[in-house]
N, CA, C and O of each residue as an XYZ file, in Angstrom:
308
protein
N     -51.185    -26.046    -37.289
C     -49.788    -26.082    -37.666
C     -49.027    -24.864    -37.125
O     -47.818    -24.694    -36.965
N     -49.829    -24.256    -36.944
C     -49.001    -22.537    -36.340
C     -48.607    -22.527    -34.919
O     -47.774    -21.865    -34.301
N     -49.521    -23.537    -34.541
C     -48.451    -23.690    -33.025
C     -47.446    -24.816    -32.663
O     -46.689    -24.902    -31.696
N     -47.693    -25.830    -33.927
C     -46.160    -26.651    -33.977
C     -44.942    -25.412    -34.067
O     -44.023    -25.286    -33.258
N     -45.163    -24.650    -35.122
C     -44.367    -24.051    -35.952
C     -43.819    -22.626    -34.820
O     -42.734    -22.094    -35.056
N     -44.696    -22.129    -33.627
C     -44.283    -21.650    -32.868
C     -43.601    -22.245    -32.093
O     -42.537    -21.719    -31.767
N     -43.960    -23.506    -31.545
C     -42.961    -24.346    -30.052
C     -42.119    -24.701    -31.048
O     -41.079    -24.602    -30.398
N     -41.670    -25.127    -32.409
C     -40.362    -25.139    -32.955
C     -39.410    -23.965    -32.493
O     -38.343    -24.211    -31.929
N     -39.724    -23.023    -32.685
C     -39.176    -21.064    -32.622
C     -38.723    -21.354    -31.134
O     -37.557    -21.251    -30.754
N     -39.838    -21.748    -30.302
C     -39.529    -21.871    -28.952
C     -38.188    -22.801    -28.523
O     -37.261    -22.506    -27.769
N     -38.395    -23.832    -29.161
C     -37.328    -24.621    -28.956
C     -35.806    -24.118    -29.585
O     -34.768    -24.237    -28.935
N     -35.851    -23.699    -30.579
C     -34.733    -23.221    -31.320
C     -34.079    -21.958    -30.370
O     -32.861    -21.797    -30.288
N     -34.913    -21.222    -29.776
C     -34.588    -20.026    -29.110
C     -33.432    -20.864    -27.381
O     -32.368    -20.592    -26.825
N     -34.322    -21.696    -27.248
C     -33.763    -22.018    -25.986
C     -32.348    -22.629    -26.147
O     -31.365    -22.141    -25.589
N     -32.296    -23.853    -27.038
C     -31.372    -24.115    -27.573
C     -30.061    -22.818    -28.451
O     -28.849    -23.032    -28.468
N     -30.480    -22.034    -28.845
C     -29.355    -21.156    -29.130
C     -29.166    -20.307    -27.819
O     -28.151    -19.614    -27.738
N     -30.198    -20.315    -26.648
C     -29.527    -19.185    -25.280
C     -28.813    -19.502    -24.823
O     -28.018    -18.761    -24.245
N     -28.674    -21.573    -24.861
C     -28.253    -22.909    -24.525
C     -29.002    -23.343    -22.505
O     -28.435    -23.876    -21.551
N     -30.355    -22.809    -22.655
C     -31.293    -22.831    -21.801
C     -31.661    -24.690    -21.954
O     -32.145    -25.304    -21.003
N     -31.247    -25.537    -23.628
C     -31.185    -26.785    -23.348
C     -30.021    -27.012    -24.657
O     -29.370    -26.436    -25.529
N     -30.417    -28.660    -23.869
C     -29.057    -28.895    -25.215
C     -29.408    -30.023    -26.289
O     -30.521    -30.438    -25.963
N     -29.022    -30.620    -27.278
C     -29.685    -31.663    -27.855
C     -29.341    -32.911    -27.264
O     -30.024    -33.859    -27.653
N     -28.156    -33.236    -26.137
C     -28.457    -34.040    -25.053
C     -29.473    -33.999    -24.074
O     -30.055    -34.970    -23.590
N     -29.656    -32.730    -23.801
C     -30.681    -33.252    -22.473
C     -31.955    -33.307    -23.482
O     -32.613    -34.267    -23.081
N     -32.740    -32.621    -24.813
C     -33.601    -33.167    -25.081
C     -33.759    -34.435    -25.377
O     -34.846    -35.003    -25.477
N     -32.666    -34.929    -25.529
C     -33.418    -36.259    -26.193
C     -33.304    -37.230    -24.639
O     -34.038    -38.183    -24.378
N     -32.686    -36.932    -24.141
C     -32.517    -37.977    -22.619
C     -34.214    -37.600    -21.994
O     -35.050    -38.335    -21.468
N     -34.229    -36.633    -22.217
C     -36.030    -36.044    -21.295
C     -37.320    -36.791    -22.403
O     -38.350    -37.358    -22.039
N     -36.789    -36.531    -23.951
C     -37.490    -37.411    -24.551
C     -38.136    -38.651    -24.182
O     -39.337    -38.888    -24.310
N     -37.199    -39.473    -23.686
C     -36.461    -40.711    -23.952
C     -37.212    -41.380    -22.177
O     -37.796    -42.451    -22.014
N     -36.863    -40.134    -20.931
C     -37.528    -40.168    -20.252
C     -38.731    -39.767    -20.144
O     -39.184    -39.807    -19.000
N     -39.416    -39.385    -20.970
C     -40.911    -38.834    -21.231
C     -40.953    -37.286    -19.857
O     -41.848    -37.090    -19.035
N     -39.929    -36.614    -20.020
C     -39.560    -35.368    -18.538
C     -39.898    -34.267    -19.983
O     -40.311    -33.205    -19.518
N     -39.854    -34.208    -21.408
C     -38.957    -33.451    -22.305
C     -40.665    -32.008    -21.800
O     -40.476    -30.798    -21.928
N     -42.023    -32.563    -21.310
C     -43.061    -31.599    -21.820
C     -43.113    -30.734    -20.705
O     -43.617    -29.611    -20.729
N     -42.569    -31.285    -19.698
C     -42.502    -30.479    -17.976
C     -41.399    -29.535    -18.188
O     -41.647    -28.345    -17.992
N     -40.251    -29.868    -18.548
C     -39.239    -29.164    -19.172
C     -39.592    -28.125    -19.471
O     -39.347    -27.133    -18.785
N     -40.307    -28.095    -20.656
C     -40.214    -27.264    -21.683
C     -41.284    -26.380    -21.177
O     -41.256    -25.285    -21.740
N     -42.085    -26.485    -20.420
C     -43.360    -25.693    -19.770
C     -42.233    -24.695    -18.709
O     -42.152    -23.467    -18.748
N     -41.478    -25.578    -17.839
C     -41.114    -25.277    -16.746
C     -39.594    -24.151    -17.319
O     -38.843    -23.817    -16.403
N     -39.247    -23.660    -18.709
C     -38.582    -22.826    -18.913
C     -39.184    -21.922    -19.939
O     -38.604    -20.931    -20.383
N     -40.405    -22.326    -20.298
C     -41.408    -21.471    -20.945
C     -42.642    -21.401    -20.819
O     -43.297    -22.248    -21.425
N     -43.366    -20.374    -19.997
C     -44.178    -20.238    -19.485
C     -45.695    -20.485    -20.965
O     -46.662    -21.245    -21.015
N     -45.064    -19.203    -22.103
C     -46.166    -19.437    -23.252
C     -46.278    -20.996    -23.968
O     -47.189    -21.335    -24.724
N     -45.253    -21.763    -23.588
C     -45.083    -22.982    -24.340
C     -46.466    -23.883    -23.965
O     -47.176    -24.518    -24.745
N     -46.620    -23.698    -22.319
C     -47.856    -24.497    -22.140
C     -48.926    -24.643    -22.724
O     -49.341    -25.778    -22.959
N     -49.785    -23.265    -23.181
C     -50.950    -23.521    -24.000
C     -50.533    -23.896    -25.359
O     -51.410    -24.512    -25.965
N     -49.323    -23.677    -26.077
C     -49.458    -24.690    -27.399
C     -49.140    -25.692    -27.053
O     -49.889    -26.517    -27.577
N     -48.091    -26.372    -26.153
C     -48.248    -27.947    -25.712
C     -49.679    -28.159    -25.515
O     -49.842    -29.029    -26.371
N     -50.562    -28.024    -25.118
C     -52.302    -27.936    -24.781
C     -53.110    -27.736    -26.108
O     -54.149    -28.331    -26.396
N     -52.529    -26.896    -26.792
C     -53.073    -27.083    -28.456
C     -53.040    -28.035    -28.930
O     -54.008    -28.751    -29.185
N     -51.800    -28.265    -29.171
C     -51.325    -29.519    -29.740
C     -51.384    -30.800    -29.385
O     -51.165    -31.689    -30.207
N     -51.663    -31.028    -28.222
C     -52.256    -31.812    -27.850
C     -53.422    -32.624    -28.147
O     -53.607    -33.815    -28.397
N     -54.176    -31.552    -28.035
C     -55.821    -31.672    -28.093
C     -55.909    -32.015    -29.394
O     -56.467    -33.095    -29.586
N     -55.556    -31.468    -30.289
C     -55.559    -31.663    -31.882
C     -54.949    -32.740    -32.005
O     -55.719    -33.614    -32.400
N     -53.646    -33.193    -31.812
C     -53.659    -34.396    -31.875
C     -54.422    -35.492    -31.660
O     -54.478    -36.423    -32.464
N     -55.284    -35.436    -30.174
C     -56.331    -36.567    -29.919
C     -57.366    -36.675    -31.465
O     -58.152    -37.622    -31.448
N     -57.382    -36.181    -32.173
C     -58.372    -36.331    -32.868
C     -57.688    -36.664    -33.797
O     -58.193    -37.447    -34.602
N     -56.532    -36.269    -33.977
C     -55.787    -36.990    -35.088
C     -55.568    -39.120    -35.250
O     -55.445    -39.899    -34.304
N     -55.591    -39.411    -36.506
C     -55.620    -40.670    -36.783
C     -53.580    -40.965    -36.424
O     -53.000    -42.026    -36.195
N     -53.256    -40.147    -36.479
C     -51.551    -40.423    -36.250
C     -50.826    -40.002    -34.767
O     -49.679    -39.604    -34.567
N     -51.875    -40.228    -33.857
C     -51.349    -39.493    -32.473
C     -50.263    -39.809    -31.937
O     -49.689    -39.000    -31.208
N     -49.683    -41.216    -32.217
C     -48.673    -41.892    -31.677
C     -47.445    -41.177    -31.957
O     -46.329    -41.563    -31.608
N     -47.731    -39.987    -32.681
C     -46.741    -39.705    -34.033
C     -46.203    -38.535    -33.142
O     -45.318    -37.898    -33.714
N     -46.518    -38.089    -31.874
C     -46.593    -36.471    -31.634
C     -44.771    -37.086    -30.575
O     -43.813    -36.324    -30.445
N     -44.792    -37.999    -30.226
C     -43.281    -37.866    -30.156
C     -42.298    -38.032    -31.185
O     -41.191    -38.420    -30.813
N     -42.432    -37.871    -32.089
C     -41.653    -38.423    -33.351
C     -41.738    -36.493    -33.651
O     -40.749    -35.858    -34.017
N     -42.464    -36.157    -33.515
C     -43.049    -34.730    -33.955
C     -41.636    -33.982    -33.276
O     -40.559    -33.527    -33.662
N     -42.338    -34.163    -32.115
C     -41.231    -33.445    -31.299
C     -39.721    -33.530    -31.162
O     -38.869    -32.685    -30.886
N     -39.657    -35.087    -31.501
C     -37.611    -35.380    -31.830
C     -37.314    -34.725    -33.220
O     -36.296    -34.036    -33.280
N     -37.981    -34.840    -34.199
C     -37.952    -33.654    -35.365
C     -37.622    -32.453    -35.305
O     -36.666    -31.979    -35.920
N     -38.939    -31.360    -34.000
C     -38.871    -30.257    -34.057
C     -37.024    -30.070    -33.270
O     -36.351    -29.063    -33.489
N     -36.657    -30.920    -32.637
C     -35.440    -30.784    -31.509
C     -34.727    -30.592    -32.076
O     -34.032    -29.576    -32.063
N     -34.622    -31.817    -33.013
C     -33.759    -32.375    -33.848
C     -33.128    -30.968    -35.053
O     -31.973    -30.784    -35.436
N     -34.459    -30.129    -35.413
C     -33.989    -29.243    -36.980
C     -33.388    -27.802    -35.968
O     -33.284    -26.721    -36.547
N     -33.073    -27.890    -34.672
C     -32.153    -26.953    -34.277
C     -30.656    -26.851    -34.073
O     -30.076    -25.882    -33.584
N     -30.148    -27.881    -34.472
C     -28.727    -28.381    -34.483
C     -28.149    -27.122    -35.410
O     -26.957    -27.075    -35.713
């Protein structure tokens, strides 16, 4: 949970530098672009995208990790 709870921070940060916006996340969402993105303006983001990931595979709710992520986007408004 500590590295959801960091790429949230991450996301919130970018969004207040306005490095993104809650249009283009959800359009990159939407285009499945949102994880290249977010690597490609944060270098530390990659290994918790890679955490979280992995943990998810083992999770019974994996389908869930984009729903995860329109959430985390979503509570930076």
């Amino acid at each position: 949970m500590k590295n959801v709870e960091a790429l949230g921070k991450i996301l919130q940060q970018d969004l207040k530098e306005g490095k993104l916006t809650q249009t283009r996340i959800q359009e990159e969402l939407k285009s499945g672009t949102f994880e290249q993105t977010l690597r490609g303006l944060n270098p530390e983001a990659g290994p918790l995208l890679d955490d979280i990931g992995q943990e998810m595979k083992n999770h019974p709710n994996v389908e869930n990790l984009p729903n995860l992520l329109n959430g985390m986007a979503g509570s930076g408004r």
